[in-house]
C-alpha positions in Angstrom: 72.7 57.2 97.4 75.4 57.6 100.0 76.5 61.3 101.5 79.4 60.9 103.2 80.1 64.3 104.9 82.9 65.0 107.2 83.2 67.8 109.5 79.2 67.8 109.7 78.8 70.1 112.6 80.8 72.9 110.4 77.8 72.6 107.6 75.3 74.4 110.9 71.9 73.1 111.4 70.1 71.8 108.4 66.2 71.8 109.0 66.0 70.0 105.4 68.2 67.0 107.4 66.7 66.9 110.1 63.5 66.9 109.1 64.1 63.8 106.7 66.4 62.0 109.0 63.8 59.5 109.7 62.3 59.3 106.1 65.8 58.8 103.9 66.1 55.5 103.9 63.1 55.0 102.6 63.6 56.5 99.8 67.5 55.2 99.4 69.4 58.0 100.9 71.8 57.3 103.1 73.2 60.0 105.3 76.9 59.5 107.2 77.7 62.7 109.1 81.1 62.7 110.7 81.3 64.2 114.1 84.1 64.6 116.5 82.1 63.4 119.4 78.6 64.3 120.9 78.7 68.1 122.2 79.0 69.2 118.5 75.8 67.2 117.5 73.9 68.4 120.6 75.3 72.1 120.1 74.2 72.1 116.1 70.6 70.0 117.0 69.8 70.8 120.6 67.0 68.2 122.1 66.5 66.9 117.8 70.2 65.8 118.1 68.8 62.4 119.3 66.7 61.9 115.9 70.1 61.4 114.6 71.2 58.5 116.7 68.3 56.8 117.0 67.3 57.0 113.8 71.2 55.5 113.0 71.4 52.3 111.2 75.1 51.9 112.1 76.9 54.0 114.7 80.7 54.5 114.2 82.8 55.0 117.0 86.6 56.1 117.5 88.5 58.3 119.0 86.8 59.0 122.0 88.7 61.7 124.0 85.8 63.6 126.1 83.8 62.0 129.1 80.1 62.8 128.3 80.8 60.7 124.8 82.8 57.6 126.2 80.2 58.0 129.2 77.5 57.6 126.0 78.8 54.9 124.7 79.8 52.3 127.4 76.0 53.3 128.3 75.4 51.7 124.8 77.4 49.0 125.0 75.6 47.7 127.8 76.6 45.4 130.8 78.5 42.1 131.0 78.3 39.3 133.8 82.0 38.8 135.9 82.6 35.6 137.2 85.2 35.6 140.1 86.4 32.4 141.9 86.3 32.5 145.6 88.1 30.5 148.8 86.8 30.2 152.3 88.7 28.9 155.0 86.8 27.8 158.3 89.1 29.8 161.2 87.4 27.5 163.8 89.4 25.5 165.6 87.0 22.5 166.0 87.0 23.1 162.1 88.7 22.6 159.0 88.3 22.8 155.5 88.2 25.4 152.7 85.2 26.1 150.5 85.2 27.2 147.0 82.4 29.2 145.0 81.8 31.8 142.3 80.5 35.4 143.1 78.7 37.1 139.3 78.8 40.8 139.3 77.5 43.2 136.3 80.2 45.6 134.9 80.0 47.8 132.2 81.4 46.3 128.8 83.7 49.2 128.5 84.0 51.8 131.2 84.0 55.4 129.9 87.9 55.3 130.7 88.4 51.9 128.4 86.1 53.7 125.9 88.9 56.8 125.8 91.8 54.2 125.7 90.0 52.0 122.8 93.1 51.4 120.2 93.4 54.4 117.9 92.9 51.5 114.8 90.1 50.6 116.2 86.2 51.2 116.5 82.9 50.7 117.9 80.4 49.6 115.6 76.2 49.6 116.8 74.2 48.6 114.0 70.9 47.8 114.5 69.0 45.0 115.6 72.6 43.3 116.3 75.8 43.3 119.5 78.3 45.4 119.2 81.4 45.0 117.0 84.7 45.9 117.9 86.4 45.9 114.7 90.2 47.9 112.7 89.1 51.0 111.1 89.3 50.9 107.1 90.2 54.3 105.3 87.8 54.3 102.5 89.8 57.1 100.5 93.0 54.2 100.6 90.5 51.3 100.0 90.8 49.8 96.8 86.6 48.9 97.1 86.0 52.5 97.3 88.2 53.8 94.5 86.4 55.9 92.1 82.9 56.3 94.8 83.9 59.3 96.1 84.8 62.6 95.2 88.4 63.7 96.9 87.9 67.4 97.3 
């Protein structure tokens, strides 16, 4: 069973849920709280509000608009490798040549400022065991797969 609830934070702290957030899915329950980025988790869970992520199978990201959450999730996305191509030139007049090379340097993924400029139809997806996805946001209430799997009010 799947409960999808939006606006989470506005529903207060639920000791039942957070409790069980590690068991659920061992017994088939799914649980998809929506939030509108981290300070409302933290706020509503204090030091538990990391139960919930890290007991997340899939972590949905969009919207980002505040720092401490894009901040969060660049952290998550992790680090790449850039490659730049370099040029030497010998300045000595006995002499002559130039010299190419590569220089590798780690950079974030996404820096917290790419994270806040992510498309709007887009998101972040962490599910895991696996990379990140960068993938177009579906609207399950306007998803024909969906239809008649949720209730509307």
């Amino acid at each position: 069973m799947l409960y999808l609830l939006d606006e989470f934070a506005a529903l207060g702290h639920l000791a039942a849920v957070e409790r069980a957030m590690g068991l659920m899915a061992g017994y088939g329950v799914q649980l998809w709280p929506i939030l509108q980025d981290l300070h409302q988790l933290r706020a509503t869970y204090g030091a538990k509000a990391g139960t919930f992520l890290s007991n997340a199978g899939v972590l949905q990201v969009s919207g980002v608009n505040d720092n401490d959450t894009a901040k969060f999730v660049s952290d998550m996305l992790g680090q790449t490798t850039a490659v730049f191509q370099t040029m030497g030139r010998a300045l000595d007049s006995e002499k002559s040549g130039v010299s190419y090379g590569e220089q590798h340097s780690a950079r974030p993924l996404m820096t917290p400022d790419e994270v806040r400029n992510f498309p709007q139809n887009g998101e972040l997806l962490f599910i895991a065991g696996k990379r990140p996805i960068m993938a177009n946001k579906l609207v399950y209430y306007a998803d024909p797969e969906f239809k008649g799997l949720f209730d509307p009010a």
